[in-house]
VMD Tcl script that builds the backbone (N, CA, C; Angstrom):
set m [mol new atoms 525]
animate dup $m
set s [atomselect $m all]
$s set {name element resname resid chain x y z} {
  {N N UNK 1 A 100.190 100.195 91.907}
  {CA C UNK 1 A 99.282 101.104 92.579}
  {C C UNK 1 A 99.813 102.519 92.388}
  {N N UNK 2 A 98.901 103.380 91.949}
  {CA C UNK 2 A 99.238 104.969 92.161}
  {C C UNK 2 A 98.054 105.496 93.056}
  {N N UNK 3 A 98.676 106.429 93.642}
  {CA C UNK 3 A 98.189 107.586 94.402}
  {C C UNK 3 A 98.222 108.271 93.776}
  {N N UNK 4 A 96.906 109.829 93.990}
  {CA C UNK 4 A 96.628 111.051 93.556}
  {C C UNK 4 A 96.057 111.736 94.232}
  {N N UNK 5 A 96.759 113.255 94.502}
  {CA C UNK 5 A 95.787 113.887 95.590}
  {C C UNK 5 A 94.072 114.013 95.130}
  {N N UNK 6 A 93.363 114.388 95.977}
  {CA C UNK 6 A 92.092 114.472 95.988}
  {C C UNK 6 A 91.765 116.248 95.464}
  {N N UNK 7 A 91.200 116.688 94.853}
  {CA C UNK 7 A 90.817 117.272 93.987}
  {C C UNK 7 A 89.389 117.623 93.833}
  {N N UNK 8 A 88.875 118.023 94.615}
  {CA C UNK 8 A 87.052 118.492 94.208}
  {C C UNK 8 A 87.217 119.391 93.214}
  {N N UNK 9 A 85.912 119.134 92.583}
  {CA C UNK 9 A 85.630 119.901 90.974}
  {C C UNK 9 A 84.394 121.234 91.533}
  {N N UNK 10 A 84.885 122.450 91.634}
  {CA C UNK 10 A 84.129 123.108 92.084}
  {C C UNK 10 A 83.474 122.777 93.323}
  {N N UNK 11 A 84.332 123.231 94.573}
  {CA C UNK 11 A 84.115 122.910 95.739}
  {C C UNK 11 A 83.644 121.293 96.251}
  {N N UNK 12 A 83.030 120.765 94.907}
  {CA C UNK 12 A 82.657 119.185 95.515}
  {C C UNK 12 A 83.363 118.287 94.630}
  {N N UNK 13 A 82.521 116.689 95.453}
  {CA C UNK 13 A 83.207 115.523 94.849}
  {C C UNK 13 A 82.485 115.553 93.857}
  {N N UNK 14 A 82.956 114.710 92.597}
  {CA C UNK 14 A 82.128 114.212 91.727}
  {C C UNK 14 A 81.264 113.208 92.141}
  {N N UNK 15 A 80.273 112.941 91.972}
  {CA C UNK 15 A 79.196 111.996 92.323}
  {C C UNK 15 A 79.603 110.548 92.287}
  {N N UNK 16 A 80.196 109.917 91.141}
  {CA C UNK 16 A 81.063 108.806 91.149}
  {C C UNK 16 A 82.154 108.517 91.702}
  {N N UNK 17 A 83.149 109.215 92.085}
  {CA C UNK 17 A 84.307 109.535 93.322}
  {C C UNK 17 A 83.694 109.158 94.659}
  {N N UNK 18 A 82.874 110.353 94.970}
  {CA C UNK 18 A 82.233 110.046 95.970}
  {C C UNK 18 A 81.186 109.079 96.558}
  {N N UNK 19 A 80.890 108.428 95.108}
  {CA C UNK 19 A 80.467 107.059 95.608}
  {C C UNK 19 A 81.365 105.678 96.290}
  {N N UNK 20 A 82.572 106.006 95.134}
  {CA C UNK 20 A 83.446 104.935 95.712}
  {C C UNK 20 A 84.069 105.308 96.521}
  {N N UNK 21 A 84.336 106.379 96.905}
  {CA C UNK 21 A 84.659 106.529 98.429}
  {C C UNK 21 A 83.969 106.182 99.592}
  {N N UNK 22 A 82.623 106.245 99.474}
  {CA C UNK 22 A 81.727 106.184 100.735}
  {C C UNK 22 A 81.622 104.379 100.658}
  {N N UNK 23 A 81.734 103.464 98.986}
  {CA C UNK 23 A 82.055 102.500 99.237}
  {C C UNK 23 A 83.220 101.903 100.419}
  {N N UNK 24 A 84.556 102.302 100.312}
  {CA C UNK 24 A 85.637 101.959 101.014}
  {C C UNK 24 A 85.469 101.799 101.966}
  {N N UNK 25 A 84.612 103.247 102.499}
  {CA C UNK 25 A 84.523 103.620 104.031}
  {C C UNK 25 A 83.546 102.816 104.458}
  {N N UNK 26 A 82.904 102.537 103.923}
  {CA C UNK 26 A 81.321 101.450 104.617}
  {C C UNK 26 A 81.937 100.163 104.451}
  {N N UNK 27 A 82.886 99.693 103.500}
  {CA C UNK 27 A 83.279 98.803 103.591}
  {C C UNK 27 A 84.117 98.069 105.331}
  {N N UNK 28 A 84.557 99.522 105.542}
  {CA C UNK 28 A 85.699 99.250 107.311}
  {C C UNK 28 A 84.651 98.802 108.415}
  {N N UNK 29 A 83.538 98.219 108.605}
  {CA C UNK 29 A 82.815 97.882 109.152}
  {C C UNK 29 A 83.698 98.470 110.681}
  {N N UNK 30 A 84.330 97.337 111.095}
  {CA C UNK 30 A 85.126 96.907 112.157}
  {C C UNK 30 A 85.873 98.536 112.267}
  {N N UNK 31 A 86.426 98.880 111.424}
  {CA C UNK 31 A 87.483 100.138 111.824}
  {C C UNK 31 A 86.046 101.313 112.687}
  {N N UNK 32 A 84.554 101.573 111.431}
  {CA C UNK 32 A 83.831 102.558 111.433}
  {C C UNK 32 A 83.473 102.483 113.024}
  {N N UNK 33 A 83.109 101.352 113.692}
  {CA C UNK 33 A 82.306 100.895 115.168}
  {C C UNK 33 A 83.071 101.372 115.843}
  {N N UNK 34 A 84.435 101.110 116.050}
  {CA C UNK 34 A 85.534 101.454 116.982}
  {C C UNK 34 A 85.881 103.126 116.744}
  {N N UNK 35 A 86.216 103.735 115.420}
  {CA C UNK 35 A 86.283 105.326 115.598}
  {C C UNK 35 A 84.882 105.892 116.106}
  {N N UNK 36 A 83.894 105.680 115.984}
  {CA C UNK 36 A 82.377 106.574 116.493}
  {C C UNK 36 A 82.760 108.045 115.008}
  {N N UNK 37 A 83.773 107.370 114.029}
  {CA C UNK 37 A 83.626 109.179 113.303}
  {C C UNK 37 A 81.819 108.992 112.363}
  {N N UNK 38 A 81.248 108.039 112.192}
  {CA C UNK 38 A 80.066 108.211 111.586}
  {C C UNK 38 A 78.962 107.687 112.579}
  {N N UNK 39 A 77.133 108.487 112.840}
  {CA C UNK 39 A 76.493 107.980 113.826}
  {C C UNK 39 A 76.353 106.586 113.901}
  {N N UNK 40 A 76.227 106.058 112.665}
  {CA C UNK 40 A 75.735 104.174 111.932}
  {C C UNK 40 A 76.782 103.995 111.532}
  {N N UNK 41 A 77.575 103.374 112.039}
  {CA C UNK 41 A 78.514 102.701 110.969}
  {C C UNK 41 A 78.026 101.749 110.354}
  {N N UNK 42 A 76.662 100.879 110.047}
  {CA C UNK 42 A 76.364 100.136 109.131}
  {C C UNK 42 A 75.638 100.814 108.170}
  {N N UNK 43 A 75.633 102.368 108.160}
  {CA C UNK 43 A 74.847 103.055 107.289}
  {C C UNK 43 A 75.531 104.092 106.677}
  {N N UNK 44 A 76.690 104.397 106.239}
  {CA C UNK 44 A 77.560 105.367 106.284}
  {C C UNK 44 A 77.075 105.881 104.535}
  {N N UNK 45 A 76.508 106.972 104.866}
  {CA C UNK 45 A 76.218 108.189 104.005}
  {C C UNK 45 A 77.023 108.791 102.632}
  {N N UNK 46 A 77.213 109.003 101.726}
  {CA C UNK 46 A 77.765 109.865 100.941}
  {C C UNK 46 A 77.752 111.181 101.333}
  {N N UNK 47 A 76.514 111.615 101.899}
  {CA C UNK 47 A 76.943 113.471 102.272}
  {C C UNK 47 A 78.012 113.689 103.416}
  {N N UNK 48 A 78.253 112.241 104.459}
  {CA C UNK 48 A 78.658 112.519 105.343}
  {C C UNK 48 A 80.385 111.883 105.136}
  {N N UNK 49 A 80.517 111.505 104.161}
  {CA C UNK 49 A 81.478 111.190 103.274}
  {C C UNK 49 A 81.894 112.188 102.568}
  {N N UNK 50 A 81.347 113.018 102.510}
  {CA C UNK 50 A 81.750 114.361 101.441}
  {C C UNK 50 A 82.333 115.369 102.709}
  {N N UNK 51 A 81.153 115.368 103.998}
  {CA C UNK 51 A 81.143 116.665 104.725}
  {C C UNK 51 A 82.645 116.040 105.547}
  {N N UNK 52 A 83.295 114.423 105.758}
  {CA C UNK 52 A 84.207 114.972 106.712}
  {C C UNK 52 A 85.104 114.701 105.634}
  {N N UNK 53 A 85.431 114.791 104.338}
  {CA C UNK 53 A 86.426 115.291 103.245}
  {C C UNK 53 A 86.828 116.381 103.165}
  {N N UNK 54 A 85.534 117.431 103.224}
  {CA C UNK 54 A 85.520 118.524 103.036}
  {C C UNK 54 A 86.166 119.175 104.455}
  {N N UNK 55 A 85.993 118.716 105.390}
  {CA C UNK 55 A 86.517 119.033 106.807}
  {C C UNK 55 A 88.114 118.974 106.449}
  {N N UNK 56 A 88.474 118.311 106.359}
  {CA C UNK 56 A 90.082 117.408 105.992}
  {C C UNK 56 A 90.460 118.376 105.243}
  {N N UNK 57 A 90.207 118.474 103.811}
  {CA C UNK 57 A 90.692 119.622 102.834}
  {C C UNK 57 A 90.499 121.067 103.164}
  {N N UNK 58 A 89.831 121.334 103.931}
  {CA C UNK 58 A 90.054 122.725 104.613}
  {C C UNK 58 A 91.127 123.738 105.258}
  {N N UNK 59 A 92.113 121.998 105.605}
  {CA C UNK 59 A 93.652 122.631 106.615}
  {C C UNK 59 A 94.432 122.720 104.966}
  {N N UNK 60 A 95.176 123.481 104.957}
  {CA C UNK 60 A 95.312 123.855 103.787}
  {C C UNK 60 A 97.271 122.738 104.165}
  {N N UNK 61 A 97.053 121.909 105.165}
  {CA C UNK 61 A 98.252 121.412 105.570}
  {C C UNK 61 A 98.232 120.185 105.514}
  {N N UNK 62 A 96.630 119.995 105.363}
  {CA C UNK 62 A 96.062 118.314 104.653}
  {C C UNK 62 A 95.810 117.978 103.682}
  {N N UNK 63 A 96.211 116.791 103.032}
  {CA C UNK 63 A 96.017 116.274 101.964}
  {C C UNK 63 A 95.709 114.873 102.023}
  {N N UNK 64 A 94.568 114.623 101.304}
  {CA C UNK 64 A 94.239 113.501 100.728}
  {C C UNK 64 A 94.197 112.771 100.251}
  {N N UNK 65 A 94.956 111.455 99.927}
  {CA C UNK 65 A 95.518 111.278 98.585}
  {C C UNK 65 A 94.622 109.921 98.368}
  {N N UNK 66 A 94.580 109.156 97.106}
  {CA C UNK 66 A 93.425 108.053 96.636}
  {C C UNK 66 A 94.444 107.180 96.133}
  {N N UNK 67 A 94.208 106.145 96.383}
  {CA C UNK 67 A 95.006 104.945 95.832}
  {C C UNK 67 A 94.803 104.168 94.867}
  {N N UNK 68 A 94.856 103.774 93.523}
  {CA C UNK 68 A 94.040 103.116 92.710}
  {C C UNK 68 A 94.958 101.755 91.858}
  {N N UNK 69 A 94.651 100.960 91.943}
  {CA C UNK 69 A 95.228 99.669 91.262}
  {C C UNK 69 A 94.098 99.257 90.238}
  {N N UNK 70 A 94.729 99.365 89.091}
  {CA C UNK 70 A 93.729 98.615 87.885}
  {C C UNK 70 A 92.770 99.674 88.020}
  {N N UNK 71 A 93.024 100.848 87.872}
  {CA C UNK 71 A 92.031 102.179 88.118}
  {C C UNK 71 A 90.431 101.842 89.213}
  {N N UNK 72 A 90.461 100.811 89.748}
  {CA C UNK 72 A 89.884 101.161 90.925}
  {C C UNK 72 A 90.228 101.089 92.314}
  {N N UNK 73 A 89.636 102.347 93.041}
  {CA C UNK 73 A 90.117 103.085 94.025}
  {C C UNK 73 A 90.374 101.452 95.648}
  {N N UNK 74 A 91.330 101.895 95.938}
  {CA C UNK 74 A 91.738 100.531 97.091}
  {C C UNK 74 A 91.888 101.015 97.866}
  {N N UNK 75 A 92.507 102.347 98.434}
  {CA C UNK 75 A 92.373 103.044 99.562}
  {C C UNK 75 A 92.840 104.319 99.407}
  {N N UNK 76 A 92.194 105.028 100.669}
  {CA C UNK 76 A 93.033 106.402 100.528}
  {C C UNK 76 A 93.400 106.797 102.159}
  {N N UNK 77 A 94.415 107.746 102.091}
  {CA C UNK 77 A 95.180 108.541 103.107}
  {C C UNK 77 A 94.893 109.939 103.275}
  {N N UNK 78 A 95.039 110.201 104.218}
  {CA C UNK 78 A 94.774 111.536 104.864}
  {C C UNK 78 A 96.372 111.689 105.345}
  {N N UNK 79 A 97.132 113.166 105.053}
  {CA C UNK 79 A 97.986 113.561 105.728}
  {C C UNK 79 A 98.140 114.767 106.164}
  {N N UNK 80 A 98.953 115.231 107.259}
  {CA C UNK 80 A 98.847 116.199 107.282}
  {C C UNK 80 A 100.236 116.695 107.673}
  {N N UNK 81 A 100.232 117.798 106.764}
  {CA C UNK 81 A 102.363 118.321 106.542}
  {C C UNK 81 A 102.555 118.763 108.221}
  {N N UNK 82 A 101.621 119.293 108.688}
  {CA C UNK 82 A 102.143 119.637 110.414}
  {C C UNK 82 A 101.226 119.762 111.298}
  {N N UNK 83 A 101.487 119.138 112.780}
  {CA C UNK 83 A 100.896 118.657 113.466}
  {C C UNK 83 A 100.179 120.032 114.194}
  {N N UNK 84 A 99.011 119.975 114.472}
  {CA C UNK 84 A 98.457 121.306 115.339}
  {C C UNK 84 A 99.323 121.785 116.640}
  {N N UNK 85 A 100.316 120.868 117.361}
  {CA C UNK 85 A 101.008 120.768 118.198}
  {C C UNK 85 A 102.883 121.539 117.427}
  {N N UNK 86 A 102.955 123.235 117.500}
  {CA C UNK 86 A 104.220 123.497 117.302}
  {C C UNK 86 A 105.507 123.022 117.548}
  {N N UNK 87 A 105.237 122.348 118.600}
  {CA C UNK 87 A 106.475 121.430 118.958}
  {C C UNK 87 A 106.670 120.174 118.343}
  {N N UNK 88 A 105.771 119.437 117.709}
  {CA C UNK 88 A 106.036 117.818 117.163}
  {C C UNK 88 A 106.591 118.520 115.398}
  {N N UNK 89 A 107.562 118.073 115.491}
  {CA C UNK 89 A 108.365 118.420 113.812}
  {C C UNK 89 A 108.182 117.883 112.896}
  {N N UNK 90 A 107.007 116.385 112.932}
  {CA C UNK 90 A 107.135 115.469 112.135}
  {C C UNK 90 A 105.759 115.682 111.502}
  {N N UNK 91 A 105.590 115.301 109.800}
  {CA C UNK 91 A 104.148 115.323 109.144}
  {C C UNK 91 A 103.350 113.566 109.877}
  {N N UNK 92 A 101.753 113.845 109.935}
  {CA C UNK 92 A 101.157 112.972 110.430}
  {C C UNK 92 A 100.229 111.870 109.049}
  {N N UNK 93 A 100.432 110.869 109.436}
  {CA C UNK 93 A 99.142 110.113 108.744}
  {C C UNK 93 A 98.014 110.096 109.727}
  {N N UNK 94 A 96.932 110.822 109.331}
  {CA C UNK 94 A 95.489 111.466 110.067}
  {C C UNK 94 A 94.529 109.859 109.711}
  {N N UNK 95 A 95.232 109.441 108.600}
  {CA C UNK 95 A 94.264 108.172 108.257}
  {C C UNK 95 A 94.796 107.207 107.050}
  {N N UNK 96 A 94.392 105.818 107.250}
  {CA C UNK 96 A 94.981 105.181 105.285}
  {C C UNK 96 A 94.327 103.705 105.894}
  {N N UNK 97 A 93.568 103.693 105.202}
  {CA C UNK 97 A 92.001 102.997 105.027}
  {C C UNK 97 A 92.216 102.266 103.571}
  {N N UNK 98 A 92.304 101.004 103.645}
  {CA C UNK 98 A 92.031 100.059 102.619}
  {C C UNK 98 A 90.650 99.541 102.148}
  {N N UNK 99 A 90.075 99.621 100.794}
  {CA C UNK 99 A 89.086 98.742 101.083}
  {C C UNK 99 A 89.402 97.516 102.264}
  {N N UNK 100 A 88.100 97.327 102.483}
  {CA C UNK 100 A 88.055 96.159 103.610}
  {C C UNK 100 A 88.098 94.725 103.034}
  {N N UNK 101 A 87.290 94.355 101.233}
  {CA C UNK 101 A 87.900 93.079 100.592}
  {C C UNK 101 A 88.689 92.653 99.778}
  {N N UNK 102 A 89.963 94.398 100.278}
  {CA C UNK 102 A 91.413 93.788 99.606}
  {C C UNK 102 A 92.337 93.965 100.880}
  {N N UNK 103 A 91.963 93.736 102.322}
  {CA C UNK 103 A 92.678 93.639 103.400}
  {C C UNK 103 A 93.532 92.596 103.071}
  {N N UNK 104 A 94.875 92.440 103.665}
  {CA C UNK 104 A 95.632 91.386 103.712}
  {C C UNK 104 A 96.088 90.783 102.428}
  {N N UNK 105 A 96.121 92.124 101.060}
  {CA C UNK 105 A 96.503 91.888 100.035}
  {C C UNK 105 A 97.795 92.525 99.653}
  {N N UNK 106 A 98.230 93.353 100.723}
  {CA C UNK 106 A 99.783 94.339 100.339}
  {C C UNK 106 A 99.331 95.843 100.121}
  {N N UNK 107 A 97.997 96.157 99.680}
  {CA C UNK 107 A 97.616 97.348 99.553}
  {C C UNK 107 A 98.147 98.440 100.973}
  {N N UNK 108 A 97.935 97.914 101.751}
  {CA C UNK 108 A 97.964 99.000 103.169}
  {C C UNK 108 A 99.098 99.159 103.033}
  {N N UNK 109 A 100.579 97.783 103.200}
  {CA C UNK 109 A 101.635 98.082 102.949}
  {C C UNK 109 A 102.103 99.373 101.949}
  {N N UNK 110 A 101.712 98.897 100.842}
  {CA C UNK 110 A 102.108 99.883 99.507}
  {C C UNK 110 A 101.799 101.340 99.950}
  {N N UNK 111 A 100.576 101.444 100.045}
  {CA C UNK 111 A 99.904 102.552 100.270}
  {C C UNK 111 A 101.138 103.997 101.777}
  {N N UNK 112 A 101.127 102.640 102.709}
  {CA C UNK 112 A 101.730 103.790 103.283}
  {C C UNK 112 A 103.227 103.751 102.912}
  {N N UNK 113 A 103.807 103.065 102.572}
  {CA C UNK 113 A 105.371 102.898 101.804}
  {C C UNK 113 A 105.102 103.957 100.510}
  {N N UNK 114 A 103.977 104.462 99.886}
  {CA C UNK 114 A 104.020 106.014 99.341}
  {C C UNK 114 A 104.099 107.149 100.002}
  {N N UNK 115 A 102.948 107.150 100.727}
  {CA C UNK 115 A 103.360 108.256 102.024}
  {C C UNK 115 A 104.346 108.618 102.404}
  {N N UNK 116 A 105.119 107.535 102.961}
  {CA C UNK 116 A 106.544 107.489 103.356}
  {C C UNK 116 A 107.455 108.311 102.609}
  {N N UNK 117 A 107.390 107.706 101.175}
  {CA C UNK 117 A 108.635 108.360 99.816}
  {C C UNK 117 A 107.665 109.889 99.583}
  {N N UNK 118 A 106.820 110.139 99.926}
  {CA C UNK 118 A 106.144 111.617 99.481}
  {C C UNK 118 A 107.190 112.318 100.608}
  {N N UNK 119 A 107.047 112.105 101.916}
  {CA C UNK 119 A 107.044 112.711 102.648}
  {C C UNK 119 A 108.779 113.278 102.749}
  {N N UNK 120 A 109.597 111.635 102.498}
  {CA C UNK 120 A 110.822 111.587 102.616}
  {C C UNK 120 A 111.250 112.532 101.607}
  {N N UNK 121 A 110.943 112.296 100.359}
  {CA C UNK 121 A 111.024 113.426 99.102}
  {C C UNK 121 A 110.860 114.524 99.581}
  {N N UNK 122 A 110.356 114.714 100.526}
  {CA C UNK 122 A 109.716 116.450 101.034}
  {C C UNK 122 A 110.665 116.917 101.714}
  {N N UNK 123 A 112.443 115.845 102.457}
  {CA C UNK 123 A 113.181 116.479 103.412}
  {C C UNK 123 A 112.827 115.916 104.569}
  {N N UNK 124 A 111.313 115.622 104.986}
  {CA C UNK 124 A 111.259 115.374 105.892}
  {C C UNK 124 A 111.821 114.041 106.829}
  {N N UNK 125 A 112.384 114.033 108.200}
  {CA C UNK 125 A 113.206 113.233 109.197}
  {C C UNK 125 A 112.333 112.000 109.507}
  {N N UNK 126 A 110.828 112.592 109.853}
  {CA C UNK 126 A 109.643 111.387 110.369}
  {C C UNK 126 A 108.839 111.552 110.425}
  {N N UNK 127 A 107.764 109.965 110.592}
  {CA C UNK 127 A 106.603 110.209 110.613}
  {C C UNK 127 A 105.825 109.903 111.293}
  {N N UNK 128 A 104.339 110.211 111.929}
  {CA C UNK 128 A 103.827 109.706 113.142}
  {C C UNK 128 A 102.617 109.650 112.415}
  {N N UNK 129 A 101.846 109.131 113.163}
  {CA C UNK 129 A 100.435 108.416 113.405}
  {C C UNK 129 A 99.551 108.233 114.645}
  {N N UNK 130 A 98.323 108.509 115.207}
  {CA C UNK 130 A 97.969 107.763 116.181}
  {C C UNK 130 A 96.631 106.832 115.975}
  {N N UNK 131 A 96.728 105.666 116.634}
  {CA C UNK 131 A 96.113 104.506 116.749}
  {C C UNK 131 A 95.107 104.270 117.911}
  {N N UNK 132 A 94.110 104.504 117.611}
  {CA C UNK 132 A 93.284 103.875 118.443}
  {C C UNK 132 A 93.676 102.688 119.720}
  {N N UNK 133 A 93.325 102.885 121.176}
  {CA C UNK 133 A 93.800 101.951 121.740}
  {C C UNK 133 A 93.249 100.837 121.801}
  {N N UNK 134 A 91.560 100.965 121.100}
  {CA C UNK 134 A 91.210 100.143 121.295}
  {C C UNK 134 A 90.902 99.172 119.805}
  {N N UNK 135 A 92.262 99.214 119.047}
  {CA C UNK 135 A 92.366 98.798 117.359}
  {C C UNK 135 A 93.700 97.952 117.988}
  {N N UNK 136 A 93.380 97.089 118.137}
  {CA C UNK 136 A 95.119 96.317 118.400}
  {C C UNK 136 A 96.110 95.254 117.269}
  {N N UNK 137 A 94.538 95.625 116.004}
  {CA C UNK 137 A 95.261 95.042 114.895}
  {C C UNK 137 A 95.366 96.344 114.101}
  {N N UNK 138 A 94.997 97.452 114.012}
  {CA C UNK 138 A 96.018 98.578 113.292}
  {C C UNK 138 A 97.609 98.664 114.195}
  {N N UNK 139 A 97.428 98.476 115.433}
  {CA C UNK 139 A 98.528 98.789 116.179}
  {C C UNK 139 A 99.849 97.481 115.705}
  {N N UNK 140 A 98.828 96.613 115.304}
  {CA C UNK 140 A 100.289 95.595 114.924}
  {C C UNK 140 A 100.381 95.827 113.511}
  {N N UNK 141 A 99.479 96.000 112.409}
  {CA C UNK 141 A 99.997 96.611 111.179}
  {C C UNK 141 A 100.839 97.729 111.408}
  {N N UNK 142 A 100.948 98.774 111.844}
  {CA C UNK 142 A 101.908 99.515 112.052}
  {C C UNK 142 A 103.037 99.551 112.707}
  {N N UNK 143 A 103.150 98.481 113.714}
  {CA C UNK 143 A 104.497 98.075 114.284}
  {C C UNK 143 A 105.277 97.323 113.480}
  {N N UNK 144 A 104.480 96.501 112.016}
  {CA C UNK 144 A 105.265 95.349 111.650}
  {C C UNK 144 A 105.713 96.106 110.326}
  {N N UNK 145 A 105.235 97.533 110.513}
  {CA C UNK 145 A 106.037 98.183 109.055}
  {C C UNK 145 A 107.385 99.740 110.042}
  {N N UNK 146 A 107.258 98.624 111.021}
  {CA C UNK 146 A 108.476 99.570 111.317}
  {C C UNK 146 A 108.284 100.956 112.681}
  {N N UNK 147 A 107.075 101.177 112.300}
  {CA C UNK 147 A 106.462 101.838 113.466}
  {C C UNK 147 A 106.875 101.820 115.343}
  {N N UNK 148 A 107.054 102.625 116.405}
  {CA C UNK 148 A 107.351 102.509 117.554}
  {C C UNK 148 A 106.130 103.540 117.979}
  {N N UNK 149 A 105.691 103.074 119.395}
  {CA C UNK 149 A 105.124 103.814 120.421}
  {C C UNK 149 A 105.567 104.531 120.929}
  {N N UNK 150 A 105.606 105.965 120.689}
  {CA C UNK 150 A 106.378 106.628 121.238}
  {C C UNK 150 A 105.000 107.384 122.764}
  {N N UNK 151 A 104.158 107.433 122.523}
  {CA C UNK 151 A 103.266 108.179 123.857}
  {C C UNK 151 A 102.228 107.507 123.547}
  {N N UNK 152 A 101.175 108.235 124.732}
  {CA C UNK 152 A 99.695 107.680 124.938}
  {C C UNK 152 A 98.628 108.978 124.836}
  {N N UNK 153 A 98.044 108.798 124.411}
  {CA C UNK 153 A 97.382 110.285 124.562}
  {C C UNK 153 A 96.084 110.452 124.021}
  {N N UNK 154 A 95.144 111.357 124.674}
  {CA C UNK 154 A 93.752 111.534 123.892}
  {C C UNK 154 A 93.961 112.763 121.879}
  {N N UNK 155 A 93.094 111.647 121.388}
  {CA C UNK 155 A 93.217 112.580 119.905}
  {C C UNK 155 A 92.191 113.789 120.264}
  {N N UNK 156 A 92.746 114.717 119.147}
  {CA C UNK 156 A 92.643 115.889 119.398}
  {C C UNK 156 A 90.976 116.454 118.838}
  {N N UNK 157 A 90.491 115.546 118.262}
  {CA C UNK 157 A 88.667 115.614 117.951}
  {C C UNK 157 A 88.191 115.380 118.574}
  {N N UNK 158 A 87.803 113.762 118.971}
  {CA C UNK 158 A 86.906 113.122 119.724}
  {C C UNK 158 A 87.247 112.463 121.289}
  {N N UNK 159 A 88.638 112.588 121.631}
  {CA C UNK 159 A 89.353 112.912 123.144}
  {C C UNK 159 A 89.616 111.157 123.280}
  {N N UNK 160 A 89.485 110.367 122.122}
  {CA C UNK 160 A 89.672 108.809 122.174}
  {C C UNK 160 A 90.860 108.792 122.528}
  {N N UNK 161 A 91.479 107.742 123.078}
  {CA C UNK 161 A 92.615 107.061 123.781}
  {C C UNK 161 A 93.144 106.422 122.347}
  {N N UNK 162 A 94.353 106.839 122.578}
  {CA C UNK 162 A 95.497 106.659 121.084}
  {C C UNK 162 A 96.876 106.554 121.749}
  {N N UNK 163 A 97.264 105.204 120.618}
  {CA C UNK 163 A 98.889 105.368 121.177}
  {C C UNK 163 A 99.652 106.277 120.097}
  {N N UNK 164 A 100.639 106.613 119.948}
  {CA C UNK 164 A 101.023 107.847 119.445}
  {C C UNK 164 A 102.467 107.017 118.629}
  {N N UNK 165 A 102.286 106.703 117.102}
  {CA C UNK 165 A 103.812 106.113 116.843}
  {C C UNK 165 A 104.546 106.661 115.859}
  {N N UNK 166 A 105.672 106.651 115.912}
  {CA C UNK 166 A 106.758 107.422 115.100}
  {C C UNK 166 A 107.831 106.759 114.064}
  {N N UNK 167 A 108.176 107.101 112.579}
  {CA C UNK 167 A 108.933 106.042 112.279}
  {C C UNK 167 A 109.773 107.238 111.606}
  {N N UNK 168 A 110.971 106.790 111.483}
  {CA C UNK 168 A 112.486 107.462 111.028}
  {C C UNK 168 A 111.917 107.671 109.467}
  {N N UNK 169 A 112.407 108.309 108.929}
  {CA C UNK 169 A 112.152 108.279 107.597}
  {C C UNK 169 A 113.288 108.578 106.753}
  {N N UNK 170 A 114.762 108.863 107.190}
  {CA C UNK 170 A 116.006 109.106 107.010}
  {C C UNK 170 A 116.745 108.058 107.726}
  {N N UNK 171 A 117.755 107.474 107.148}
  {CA C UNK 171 A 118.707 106.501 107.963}
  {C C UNK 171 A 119.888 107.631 108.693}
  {N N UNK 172 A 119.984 106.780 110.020}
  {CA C UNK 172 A 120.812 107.371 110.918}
  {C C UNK 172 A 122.171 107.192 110.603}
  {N N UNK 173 A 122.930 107.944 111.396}
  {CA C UNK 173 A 124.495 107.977 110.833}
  {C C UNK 173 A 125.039 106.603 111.545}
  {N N UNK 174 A 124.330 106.170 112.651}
  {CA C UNK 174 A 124.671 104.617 112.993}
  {C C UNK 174 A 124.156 103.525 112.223}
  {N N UNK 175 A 123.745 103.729 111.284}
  {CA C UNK 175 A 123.384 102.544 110.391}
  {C C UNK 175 A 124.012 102.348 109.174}
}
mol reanalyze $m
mol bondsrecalc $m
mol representation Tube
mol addrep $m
């Protein structure tokens, strides 16, 4: 699997990009119902696939990156190098979305075990995430790659209830 940041060609997606993207995302059935980020989640749009990309690539502190095995796309990540909050020191995963009929194939693993080495490569100590409270199987994919709960808290868009988790990304001098 490689990752590549995301890249619009003159302010937009390419039409084929952005198809298989809006594939992925319509694919999360189960994830789309529980975030409320699209009105239908059984109807999820390409423009509205473009417009919250285009939202994302705007923080000039987010990046997008696409995942591709056998050159087609399996998931992609949203990160972001620093948290809107001056005090949290650590870069965030905002999102990392697998297709939905290569779940439970190692992709999610892989995918964020890049993140990880981007980030670690970058210097950086750690990394956080928040999880939906009401996703209790993202919450155990992310505990079983190492992940801890560190708080509880409303996200900072849509005021949803999220647990808040953090993982080392440097080994400690006790280990």
């Amino acid at each position: 699997m490689i990752i590549e940041p995301l890249r619009p060609v003159a302010g937009a997606l390419p039409g084929p990009l952005l198809a298989e993207l809006t594939a992925l995302y319509a694919s999360n059935l189960t994830f789309q119902q529980l975030s409320g980020d699209f009105p239908d989640p059984r109807d999820i749009r390409p423009e509205q696939v473009a417009a919250s990309l285009a939202d994302e690539l705007a923080n000039p502190d987010t990046e997008v990156l696409l995942a591709r095995s056998q050159g087609r796309l399996v998931g992609v990540a949203v990160t972001l190098a620093h948290h809107p909050d001056p005090a949290d020191p650590d870069p965030w995963i905002g999102l990392l979305m697998v297709d939905a009929r290569r779940h439970r194939s190692g992709y999610g693993r892989r995918l964020a075990g890049l993140v990880e080495d981007r980030f670690r490569a970058a210097g950086r100590d750690g990394i956080r995430l928040a999880v939906l409270e009401n996703n209790p199987a993202a919450l155990a994919f992310w505990t079983a790659l190492g992940y801890d709960v560190i708080d509880h808290r409303r996200d900072h868009s849509l005021g949803r209830p999220c647990s808040v988790l953090h993982k080392a990304l440097k080994a400690t001098e006790a280990e």
